[in-house]
C-alpha positions as a Python dict, from the first residue, in 0.01 Angstrom:
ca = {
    (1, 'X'): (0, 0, 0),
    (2, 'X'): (-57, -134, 370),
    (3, 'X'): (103, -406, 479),
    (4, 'X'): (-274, -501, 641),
    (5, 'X'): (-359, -606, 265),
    (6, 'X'): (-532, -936, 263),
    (7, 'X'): (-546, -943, -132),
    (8, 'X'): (-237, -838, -316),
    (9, 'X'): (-374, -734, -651),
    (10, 'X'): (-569, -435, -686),
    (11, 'X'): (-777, -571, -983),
    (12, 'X'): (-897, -903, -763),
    (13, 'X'): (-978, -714, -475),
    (14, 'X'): (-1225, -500, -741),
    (15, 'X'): (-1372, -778, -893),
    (16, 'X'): (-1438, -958, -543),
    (17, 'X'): (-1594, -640, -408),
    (18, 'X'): (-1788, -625, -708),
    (19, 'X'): (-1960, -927, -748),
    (20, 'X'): (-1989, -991, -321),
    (21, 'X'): (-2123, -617, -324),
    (22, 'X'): (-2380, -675, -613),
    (23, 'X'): (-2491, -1011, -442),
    (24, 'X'): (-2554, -847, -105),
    (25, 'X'): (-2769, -590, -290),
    (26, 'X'): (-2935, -865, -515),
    (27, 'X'): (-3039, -1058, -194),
    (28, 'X'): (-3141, -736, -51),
    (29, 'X'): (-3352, -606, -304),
    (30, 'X'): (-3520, -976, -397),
    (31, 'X'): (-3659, -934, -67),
    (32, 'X'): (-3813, -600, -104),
    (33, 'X'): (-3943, -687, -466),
    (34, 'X'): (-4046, -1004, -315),
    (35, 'X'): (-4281, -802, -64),
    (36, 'X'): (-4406, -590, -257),
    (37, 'X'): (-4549, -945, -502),
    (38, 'X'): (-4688, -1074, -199),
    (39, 'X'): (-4874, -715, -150),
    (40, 'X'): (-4682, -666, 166),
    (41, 'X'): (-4548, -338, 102),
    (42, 'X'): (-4766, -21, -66),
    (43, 'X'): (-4783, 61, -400),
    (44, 'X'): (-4974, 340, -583),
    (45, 'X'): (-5315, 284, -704),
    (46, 'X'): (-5202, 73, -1039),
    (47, 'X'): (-4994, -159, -842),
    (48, 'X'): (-4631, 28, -887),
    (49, 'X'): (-4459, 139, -582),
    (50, 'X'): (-4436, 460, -525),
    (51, 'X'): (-4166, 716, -566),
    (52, 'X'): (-4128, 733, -182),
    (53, 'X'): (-4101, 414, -179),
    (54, 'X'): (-3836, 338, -430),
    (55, 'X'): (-3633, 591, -260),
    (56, 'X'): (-3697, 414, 110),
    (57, 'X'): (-3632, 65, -68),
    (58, 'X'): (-3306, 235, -254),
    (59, 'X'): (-3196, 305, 98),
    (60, 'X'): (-3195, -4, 244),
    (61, 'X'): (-3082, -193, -39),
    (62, 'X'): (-2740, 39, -23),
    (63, 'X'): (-2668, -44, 336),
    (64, 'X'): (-2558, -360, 260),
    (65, 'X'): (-2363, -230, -34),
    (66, 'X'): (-2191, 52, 200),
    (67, 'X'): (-2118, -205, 467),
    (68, 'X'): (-1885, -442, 239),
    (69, 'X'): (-1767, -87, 84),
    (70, 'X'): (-1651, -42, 440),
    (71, 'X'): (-1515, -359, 525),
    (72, 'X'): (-1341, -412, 228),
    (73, 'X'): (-1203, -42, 221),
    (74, 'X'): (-1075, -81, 586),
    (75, 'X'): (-1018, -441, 651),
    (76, 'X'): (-892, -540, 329),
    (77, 'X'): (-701, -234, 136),
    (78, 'X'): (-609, -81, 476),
    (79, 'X'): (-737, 254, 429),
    (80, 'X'): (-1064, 507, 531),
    (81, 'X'): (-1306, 552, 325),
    (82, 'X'): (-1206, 898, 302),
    (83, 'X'): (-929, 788, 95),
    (84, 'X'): (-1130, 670, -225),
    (85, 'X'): (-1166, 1040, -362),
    (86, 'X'): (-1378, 1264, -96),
    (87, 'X'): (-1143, 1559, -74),
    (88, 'X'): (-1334, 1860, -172),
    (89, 'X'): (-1049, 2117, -139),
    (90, 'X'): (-877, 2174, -498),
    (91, 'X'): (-1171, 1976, -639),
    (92, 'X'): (-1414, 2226, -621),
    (93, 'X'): (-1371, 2384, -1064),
    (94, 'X'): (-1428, 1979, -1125),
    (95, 'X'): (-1725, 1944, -990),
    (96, 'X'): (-1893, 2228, -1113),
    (97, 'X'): (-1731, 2114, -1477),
    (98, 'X'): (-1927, 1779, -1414),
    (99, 'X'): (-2257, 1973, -1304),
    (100, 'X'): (-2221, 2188, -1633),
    (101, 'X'): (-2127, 1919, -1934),
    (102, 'X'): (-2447, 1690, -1772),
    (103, 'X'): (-2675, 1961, -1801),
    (104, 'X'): (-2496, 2082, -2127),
    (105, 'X'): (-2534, 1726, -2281),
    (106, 'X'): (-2899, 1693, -2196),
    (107, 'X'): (-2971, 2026, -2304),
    (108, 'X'): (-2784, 2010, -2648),
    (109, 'X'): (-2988, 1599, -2714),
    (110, 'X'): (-3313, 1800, -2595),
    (111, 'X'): (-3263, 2056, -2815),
    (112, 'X'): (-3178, 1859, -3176),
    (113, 'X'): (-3457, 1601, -3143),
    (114, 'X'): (-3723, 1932, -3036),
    (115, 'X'): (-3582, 2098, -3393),
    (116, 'X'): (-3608, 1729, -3527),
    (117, 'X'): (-3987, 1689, -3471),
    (118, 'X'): (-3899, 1381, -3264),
    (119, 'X'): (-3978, 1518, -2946),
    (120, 'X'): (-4253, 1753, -2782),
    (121, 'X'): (-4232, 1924, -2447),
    (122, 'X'): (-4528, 2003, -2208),
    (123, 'X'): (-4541, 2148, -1872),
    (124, 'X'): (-4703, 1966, -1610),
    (125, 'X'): (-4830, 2036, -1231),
    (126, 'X'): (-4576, 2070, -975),
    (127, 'X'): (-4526, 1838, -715),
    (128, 'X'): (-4328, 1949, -443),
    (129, 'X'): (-4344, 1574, -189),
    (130, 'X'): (-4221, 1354, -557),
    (131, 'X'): (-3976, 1644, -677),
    (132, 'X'): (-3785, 1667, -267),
    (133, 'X'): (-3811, 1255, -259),
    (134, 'X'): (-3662, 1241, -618),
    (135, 'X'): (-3361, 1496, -565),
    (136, 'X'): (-3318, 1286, -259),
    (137, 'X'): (-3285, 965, -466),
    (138, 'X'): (-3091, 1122, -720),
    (139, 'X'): (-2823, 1278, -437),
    (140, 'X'): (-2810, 904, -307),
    (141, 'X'): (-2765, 755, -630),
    (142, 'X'): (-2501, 941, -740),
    (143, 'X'): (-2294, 943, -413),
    (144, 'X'): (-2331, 570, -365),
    (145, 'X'): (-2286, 441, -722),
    (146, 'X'): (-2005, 680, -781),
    (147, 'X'): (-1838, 574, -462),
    (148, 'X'): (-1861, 184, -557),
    (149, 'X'): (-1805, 170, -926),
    (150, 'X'): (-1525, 526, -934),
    (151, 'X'): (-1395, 520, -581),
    (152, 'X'): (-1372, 158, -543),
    (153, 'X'): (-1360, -59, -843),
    (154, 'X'): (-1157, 213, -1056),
    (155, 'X'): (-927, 291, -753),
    (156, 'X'): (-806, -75, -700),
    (157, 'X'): (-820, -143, -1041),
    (158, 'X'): (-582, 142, -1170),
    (159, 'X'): (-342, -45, -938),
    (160, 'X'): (-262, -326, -1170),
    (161, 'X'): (-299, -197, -1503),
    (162, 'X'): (-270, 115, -1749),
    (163, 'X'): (-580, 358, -1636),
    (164, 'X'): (-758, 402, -1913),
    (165, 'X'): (-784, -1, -1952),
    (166, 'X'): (-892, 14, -1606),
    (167, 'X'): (-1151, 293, -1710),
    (168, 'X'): (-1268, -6, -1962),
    (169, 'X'): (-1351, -203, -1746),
    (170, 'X'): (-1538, -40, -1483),
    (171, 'X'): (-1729, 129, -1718),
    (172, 'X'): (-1806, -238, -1843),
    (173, 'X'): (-1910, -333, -1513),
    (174, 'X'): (-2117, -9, -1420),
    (175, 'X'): (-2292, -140, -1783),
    (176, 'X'): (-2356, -481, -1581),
    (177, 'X'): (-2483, -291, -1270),
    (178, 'X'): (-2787, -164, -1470),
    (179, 'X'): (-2852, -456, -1697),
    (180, 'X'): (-3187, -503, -1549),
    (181, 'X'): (-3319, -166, -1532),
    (182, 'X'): (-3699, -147, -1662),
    (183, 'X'): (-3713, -149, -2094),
    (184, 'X'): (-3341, -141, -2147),
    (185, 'X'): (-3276, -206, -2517),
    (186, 'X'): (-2936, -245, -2647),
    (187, 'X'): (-2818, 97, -2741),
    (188, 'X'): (-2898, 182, -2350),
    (189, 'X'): (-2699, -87, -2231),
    (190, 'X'): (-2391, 94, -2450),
    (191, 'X'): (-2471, 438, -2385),
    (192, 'X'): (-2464, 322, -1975),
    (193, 'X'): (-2129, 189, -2075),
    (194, 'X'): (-2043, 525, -2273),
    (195, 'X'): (-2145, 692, -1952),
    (196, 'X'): (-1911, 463, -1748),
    (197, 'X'): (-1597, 607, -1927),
    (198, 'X'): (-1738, 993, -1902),
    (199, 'X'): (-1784, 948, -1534),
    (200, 'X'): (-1467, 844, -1457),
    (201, 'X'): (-1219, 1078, -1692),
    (202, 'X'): (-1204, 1273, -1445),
    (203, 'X'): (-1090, 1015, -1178),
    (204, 'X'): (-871, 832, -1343),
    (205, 'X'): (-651, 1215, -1370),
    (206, 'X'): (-747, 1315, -1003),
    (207, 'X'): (-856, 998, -791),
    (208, 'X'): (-1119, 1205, -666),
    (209, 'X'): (-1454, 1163, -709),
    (210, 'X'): (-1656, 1539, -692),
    (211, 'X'): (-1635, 1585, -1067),
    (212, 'X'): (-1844, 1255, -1115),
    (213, 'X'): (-2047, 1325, -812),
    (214, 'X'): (-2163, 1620, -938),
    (215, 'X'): (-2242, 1486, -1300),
    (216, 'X'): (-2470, 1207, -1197),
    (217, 'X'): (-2634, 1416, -985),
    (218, 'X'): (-2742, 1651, -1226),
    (219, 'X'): (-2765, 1427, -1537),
    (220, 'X'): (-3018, 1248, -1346),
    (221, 'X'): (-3173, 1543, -1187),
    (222, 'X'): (-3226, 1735, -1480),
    (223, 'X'): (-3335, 1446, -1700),
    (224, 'X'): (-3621, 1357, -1433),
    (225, 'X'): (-3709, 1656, -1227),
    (226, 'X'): (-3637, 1927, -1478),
    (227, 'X'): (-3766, 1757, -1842),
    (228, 'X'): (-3933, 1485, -1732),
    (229, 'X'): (-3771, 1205, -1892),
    (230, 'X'): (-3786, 834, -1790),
    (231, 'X'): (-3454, 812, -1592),
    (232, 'X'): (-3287, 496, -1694),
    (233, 'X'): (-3616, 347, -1765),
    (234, 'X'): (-3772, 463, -1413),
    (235, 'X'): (-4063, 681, -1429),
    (236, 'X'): (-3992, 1006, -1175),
    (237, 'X'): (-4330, 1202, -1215),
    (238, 'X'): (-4209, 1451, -1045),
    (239, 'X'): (-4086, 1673, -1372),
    (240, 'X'): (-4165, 2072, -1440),
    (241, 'X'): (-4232, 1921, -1814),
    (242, 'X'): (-4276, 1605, -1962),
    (243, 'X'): (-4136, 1463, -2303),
    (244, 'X'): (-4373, 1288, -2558),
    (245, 'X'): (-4162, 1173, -2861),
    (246, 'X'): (-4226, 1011, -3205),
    (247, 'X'): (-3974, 812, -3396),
    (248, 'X'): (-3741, 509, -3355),
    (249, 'X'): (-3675, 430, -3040),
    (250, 'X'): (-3313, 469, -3118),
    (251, 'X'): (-3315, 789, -3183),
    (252, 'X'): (-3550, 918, -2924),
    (253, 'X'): (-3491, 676, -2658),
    (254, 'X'): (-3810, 584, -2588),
    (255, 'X'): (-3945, 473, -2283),
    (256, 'X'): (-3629, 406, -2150),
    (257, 'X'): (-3584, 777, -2174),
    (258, 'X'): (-3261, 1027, -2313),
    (259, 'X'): (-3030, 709, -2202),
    (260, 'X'): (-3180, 503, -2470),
    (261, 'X'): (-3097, 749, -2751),
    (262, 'X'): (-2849, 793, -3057),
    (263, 'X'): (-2823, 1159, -2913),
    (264, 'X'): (-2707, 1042, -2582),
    (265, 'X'): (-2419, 823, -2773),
    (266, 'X'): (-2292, 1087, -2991),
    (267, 'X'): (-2296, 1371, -2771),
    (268, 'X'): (-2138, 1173, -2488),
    (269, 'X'): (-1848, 1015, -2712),
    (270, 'X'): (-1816, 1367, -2779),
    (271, 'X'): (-1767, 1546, -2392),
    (272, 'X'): (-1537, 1228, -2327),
    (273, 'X'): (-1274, 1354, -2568),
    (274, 'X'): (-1299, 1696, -2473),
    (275, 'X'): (-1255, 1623, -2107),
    (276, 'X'): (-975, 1383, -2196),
    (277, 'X'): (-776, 1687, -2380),
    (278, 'X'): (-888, 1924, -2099),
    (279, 'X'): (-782, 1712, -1836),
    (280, 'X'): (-489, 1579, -1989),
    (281, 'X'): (-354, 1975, -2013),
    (282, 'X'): (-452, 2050, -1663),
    (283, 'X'): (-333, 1754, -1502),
    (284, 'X'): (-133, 1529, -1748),
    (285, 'X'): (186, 1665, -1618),
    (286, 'X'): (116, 1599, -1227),
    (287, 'X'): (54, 1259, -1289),
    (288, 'X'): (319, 1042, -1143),
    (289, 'X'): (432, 669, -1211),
    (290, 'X'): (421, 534, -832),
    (291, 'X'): (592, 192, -904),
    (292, 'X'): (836, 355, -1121),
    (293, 'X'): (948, 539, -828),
    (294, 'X'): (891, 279, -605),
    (295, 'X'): (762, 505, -309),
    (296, 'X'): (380, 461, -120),
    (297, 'X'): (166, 769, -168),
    (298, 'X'): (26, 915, 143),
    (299, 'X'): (-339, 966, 201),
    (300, 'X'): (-278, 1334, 58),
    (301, 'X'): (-124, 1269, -277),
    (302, 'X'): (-326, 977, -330),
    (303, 'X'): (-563, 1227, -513),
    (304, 'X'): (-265, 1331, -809),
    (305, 'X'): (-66, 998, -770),
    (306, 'X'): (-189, 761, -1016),
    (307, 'X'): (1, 476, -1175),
    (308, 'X'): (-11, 513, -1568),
}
């Protein structure tokens, strides 16, 4: 590690980036919610902000986030940004693994609650100006949170402890991150969690970050833009279809959308093991124990180089 390190354990500096990079977006986005109470900002014509909106509002909230990602990153760990899993060469099989299972998992929960008479699809009118501001969004989303919660948190925190306890807790803390999403019931705010450890199997193998890039990307994308879900309780409006759906919320998910449902537990619980056995085959035996052999990785290893 570089001897410009300000904090000398790996899961403090997480934690403190955590919380300082959550309050920085809090302050950020009471403003903007703030406005648009007051009437300063636009909404549509029921008095929700619009899609464009959300997505120019998204983007300024994240600056702040990206700016103590930065700081912290370069002034405190000593290292680019680069460093926290952006290498695309070697990494490209991964991400197109993450595209697949997300698509895979939506399709296969889509699928047994159509054949379960707990959900009905029906095709609605394209709109091109909410489907390019929502694949926007959803390219945003996934780069930035990924970055934070895999590329940060995860990083540093696989530092000072065994990684799959370090998987624990970020995927706790990515939980946290979307506590107050709109509707969230209780068996969201697990399978968020759930979601936290399938986003970061890969990582915690490769330190790099494509594989989960890719998967929240299209896990969002096709949930939204493609079927028309609710999208962790956010309404897109923007889908080829849209989902009606009858039942317990549990099962169906309700309006908090696929996220909210049994389906989305099971299924995910599911593509975590499998990745875990895949992953484990293709990489288990290039992992190596850095304090063990009490050398520094370079910025090129630091993708394979993980302490157990």
């Amino acid at each position: 590690m570089s001897s410009r390190l300000h904090i000398k354990y790996g899961w403090l500096r997480a934690l403190v980036f955590f919380f300082v990079a959550m309050l920085m977006g809090g302050l950020i986005a009471s403003f903007i919610f703030e406005g648009i109470y007051r009437g300063l900002f636009g909404g549509t014509n029921n008095g929700q902000p619009s899609l464009l909106f959300i997505f120019i509002s998204y983007i300024i909230n994240q600056i702040g986030v990206l700016a103590c990602l930065w700081i912290f990153r370069k002034s405190i760990d000593g290292l680019p940004i680069f460093s926290l899993g952006l290498n695309w060469k070697g990494f490209t099989k991964d991400a197109y693994v993450g595209f697949g299972v997300a698509i895979l998992t939506i399709s296969a929960g889509t699928i047994l609650m159509y054949f379960g008479n707990n959900l009905t699809l029906h095709t609605e009118k394209f709109d091109l100006l909410n489907t390019l501001v929502a694949t926007f969004l959803f390219i945003l989303v996934a780069f930035i949170e990924e970055i934070v919660v895999r590329g940060y948190v995860l990083n540093n925190l696989m530092q000072s402890m065994n990684r799959w306890l370090a998987l624990f807790i970020s995927a706790l803390l990515f939980s946290l991150m979307h506590k107050g999403n709109p509707d969230i019931t209780l068996v969201a705010q697990v399978n968020i969690f759930i979601a936290g450890i399938l986003l970061g199997v890969n990582y915690i193998y490769t330190k790099n970050l494509w594989f989960a890039i890719f998967f929240h990307f299209a896990w969002n994308f096709f949930q939204g833009v493609i079927l028309g879900y609710h999208v962790s309780g956010m309404s897109i409006d923007s889908g080829l279809f849209s989902v009606s759906t009858t039942g317990p919320e549990e099962i169906t998910g309700g309006i908090f959308g696929f996220e909210g449902s049994i389906f989305a537990a099971i299924l995910q619980v599911i593509a975590i093991i499998s990745l875990a056995i895949y992953y484990e085959k293709i990489y288990g035996k290039r992992l190596v124990n850095v304090k063990s052999k009490k050398v520094e990785p370079t910025l090129e290893s630091e993708n394979i180089a993980l302490e157990d």
